[in-house]
C-alpha positions in Angstrom: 50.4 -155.8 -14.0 51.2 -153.1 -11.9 54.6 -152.5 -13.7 52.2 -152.5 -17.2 50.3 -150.0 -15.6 53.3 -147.5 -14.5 54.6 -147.8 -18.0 50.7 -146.9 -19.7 51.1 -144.0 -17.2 54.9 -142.9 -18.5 53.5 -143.5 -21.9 50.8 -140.8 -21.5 52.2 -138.7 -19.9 55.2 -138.5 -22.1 52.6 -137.9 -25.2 50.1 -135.7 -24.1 53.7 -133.7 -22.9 55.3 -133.6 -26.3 51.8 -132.4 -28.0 51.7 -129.9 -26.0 54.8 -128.7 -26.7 54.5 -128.9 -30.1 50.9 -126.9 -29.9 52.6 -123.5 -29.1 51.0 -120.6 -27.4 49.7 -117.7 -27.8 53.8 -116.2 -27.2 54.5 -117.9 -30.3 57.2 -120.4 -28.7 56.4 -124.1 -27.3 53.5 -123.7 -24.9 54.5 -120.3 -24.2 52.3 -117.2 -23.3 53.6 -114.1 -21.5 56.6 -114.9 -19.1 57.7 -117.8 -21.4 56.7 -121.6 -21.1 54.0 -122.2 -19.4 53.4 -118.6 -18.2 51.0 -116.6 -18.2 46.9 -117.8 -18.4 47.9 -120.7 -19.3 49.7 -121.9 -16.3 48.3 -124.4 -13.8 45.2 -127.1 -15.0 42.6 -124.1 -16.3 42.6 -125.2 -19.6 42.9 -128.9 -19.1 40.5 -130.9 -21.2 40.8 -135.0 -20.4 38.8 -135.5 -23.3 40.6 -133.3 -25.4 44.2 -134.7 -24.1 42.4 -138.3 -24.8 41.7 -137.4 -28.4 45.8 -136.1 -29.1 46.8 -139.4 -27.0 44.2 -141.9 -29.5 45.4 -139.6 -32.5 49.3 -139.8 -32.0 48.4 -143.7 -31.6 46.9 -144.0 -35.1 49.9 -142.2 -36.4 52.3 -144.2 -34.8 50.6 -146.9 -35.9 50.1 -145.9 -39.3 46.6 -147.1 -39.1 44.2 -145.8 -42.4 41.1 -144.3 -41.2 39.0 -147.3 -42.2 41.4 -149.7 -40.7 41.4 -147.2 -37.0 37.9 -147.5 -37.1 38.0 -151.1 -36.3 41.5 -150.5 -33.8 40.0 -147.8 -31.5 37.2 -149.1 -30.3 39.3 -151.9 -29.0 42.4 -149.8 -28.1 39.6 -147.6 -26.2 39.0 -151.1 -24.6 42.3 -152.0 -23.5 42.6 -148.8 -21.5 38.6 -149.1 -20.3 39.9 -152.4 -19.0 43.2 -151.2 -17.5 41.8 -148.2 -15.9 38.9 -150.5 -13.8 41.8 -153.2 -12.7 43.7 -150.3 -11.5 40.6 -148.7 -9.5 40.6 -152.0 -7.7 44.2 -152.1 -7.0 44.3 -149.0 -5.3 46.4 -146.5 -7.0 49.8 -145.8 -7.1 52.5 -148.5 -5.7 49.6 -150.8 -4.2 48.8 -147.7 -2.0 45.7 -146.5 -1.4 44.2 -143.8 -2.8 41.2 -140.9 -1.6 38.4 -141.3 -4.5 38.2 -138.1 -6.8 34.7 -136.2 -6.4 31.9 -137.8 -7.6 34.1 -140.9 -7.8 33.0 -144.1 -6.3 35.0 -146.9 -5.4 34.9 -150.2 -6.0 32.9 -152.5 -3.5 35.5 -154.7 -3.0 37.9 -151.7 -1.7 35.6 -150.1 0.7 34.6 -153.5 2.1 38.7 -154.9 2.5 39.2 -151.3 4.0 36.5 -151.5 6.9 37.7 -154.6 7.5 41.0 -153.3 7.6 39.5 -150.5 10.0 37.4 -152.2 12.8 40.3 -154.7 13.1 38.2 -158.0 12.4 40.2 -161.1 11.3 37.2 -163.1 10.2 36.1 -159.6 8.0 39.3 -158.8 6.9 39.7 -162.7 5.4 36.8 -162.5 3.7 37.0 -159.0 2.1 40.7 -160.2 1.3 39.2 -163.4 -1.0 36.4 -161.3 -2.4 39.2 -158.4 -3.4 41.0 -161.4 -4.8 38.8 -162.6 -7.2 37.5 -159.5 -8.3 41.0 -158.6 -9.2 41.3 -161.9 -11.0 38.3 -160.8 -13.0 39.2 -157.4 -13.5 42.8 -158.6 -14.7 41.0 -161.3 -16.7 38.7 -158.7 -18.8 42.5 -156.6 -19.5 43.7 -160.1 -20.6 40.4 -160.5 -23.1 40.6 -156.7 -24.5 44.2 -157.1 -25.1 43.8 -160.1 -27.2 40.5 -158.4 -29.0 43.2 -155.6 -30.5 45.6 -158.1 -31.3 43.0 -159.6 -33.7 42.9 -156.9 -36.1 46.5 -155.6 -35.6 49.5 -156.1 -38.3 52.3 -157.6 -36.5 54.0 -154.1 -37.0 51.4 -152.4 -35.2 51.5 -154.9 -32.8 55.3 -154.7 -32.2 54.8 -150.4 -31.7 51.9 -151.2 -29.5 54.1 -153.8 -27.1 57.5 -150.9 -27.5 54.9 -148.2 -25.9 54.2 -150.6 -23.2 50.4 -150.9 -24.4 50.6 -154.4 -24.9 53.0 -156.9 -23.8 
């Protein structure tokens, strides 16, 4: 699961890289501006949209895919439901490489995590063994609802589409 995940990551990170490249800038070259790539207003996350990066990520799927627009109708919802699904198992798991990570503003984290971490905190065998077996099965469920989108996409997938989907590491 967590090797799944790191590969989702790659995967969006190598998309949403390459359309931005391709955009151009207001220099004229790939994502360039004054000073060359990168430069200029443009640099740092001033302009970052999520949704916007979302859209190009869902987009270059479709394309890849070479879904109709009647057909990606019926795939994005669940595609949107595969990553819905992903994104909450990894919120339980703690971030990167099992570790722990600090909760972005207005962020909450999952019950599960705060309890296992107090536990982890005041030192408490008894409280650390039970937040460990609740953490557990909510991570069984959590991994269970991934299981359940994955096989919704796959019902109204061509085997093609299917194939693309498992060689960009969104389905396996």
């Amino acid at each position: 699961m967590k090797n799944l995940s790191l590969r989702l990551i790659a995967a969006l990170l190598c998309l949403a890289t390459a359309g931005l490249l391709a955009q151009g800038g207001p220099g004229g070259g790939p994502g360039g501006g004054p000073g060359g790539p990168g430069g200029g207003r443009d640099r740092g996350r001033g302009n970052w949209d999520p949704a916007q990066m979302q859209q190009r990520f869902m987009e270059s799927i479709k394309q890849r895919l070479e879904a109709g627009d009647d057909e990606w109708k019926v795939i994005e919802p669940r595609l949107a439901a595969v990553f819905e699904s992903q994104r909450a198992a990894r919120d339980l798991g703690g971030g990167r490489g099992g570790m722990a990570r600090r909760p972005q503003e207005n962020e909450t984290r999952p019950a599960e995590v705060t309890a296992l971490e107090k536990a982890i905190e005041i030192e408490d065998a008894d409280a650390i063994k039970d937040a460990l077996e609740a953490y557990r099965k909510a991570r069984t469920v959590k991994e269970a609802e991934v299981t359940k989108a994955k096989e919704g996409l796959r019902e109204v997938l061509s085997l093609t589409q299917e194939a693309r989907l498992v060689l960009m590491g969104i389905l396996d």
